[in-house]
Structure formats: structure tokens, C-alpha cells
C-alpha positions in Angstrom: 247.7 164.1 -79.9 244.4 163.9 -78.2 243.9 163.6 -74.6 241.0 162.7 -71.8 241.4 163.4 -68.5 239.5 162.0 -65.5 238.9 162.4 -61.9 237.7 160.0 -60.8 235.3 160.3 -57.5 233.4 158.4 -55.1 229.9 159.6 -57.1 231.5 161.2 -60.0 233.6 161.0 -62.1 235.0 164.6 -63.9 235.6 164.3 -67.6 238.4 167.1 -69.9 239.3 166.8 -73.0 242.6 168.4 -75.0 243.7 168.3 -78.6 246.4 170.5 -78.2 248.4 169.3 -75.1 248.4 172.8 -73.9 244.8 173.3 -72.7 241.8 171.3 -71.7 238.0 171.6 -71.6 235.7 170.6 -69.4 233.0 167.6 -70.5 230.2 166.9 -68.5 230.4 164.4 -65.6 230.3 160.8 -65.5 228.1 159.5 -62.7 230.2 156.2 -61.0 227.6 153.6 -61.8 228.1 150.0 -63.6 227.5 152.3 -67.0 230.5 153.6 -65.9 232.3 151.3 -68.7 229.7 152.1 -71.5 229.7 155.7 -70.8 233.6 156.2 -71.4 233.5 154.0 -74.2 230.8 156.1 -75.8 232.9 159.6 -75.2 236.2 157.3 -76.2 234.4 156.6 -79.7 233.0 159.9 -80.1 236.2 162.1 -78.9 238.9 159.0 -80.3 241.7 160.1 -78.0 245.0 159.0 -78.4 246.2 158.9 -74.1 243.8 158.8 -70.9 245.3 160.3 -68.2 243.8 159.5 -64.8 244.7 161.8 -61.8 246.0 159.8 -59.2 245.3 160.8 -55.6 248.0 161.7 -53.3 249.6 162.7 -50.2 251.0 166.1 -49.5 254.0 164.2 -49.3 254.0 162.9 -52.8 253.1 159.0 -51.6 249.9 157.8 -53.2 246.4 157.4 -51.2 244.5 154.5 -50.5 242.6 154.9 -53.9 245.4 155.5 -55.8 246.0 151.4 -56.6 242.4 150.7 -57.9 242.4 154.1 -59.5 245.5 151.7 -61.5 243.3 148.7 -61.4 240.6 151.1 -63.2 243.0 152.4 -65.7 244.5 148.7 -66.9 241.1 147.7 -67.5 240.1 150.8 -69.5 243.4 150.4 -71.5 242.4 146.5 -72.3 239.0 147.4 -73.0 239.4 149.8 -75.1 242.8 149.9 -76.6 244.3 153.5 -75.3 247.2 154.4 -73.6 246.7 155.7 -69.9 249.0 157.8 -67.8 248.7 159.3 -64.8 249.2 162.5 -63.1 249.5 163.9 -59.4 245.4 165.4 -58.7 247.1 167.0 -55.2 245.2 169.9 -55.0 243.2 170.0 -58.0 239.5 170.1 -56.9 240.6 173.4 -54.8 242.5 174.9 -57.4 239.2 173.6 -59.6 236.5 175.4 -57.5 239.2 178.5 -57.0 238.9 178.9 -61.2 235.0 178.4 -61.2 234.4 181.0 -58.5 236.4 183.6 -60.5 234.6 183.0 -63.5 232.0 183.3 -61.7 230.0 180.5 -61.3 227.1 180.7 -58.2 228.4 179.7 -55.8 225.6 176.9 -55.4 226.3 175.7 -58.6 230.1 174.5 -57.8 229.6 171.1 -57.4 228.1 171.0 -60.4 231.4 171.5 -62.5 234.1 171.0 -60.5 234.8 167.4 -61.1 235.0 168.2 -64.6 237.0 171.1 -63.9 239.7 169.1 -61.8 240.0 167.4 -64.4 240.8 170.1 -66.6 243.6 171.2 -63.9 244.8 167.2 -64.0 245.6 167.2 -67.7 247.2 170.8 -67.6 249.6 169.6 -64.9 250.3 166.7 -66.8 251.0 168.7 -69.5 253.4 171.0 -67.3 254.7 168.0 -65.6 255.9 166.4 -69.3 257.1 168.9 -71.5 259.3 166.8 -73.4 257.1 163.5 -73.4 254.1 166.1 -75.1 256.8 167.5 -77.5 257.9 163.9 -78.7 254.5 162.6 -79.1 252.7 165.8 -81.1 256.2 164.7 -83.8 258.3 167.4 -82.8 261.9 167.8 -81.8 
């Protein structure tokens, strides 16, 4: 099964893709503009995956941010439009834990902002994929 991930952000919004369910790669960034639509649906066409899954913003304490209900609203109306299923997972943590792998790869310092959307959501789809074992076995036909 193939996968996009996205975080979204106030200015950008980090793109991953997965055809494994395993691991992810990093696309480049979406800029949050009106295109916004267009530009997905132009990666959707190109990359055809199977499940979007949209980190979801939350509390240390597990209960979902402010954000977190149009971050839904978002993902109904990219399901509708473009006929993919959506699921969500828990992006606690991830631009640090983004920014954490970039540094020791080595990226300048400078340059962090640069990828780190795209990286957290890299981190989103490979907790998702930690987070649903089962649900990623069932869907790639096994078991």
C-alpha cells in the first residue's frame, strides 16, 4: 500500500511519501496557499497513494490542540475531493525529533527549516506505521 504523509503548518505544509509501510521519504514542501488544493492533487496523481495520513497536533497529554479539528475538516475535504482514504496520527513531538535526524545527518544548521516539515512528516508516517502494526499488515494482504 502506498502512503502520503503531511504536516500540516501555518506556512507549510511537509510532504513523505512510503510504498512500503515501513519507511518514508521526504518530498518537498507544500507552501499553505489557495494552491494548496491543486498542489496535493498534482502529487496525489503523480504518487497515486492508496491512504493520507495527516499528523494531528496534540497535547502532551494525548488531548488534541486547537488545530487538530480543521486539521479533520482539511482531511474530509481532501478525501471527497480526491477519493483517498485519510488517517491520522499523533505529530507530538515530531518537528523536534525531525530537526534532531537532520542535524545528525548533517544538514547546516541554517538550512533546517528548509526540510524539517518534510521530515516531520516522515517521522508522522513512521509512527503511524509503529502505532498500527496490524492495520499495515492487513491492508499490504497479509496475515
Amino acid at each position: 500500500m502506498k502512503y502520503l504523509g503531511l504536516d500540516i503548518g501555518e506556512k507549510k505544509i511537509g510532504v513523505a511519501e512510503s510504498e512500503s509501510g515501513i519507511l518514508a521519504t521526504p518530498l518537498p514542501p507544500l507552501q499553505m496557499s489557495e494552491k494548496f488544493l491543486f498542489e496535493l492533487g498534482k502529487i496525489i496523481e503523480d504518487r497515486l497513494p492508496e491512504k493520507i495520513i495527516f499528523g494531528l497536533p496534540k497535547h502532551q497529554d494525548g488531548s488534541e490542540n486547537q488545530l487538530a479539528a480543521e486539521i479533520r475538516q482539511l482531511a474530509e475535504v481532501v478525501k471527497g475531493e480526491f477519493n483517498v482514504e485519510v488517517d491520522f496520527a499523533d505529530e507530538y513531538g515530531t518537528t523536534v525529533e525531525a530537526e534532531r535526524r537532520l542535524r545528525v545527518a548533517g544538514v547546516n544548521p541554517r538550512e533546517l527549516s528548509r526540510y524539517d516539515d518534510s521530515m516531520a512528516a516522515v517521522v508522522i508516517l513512521e509512527h503511524y506505521f509503529e502505532d498500527n502494526p496490524q492495520k499495515n499488515k492487513n491492508e499490504k494482504g497479509e496475515g
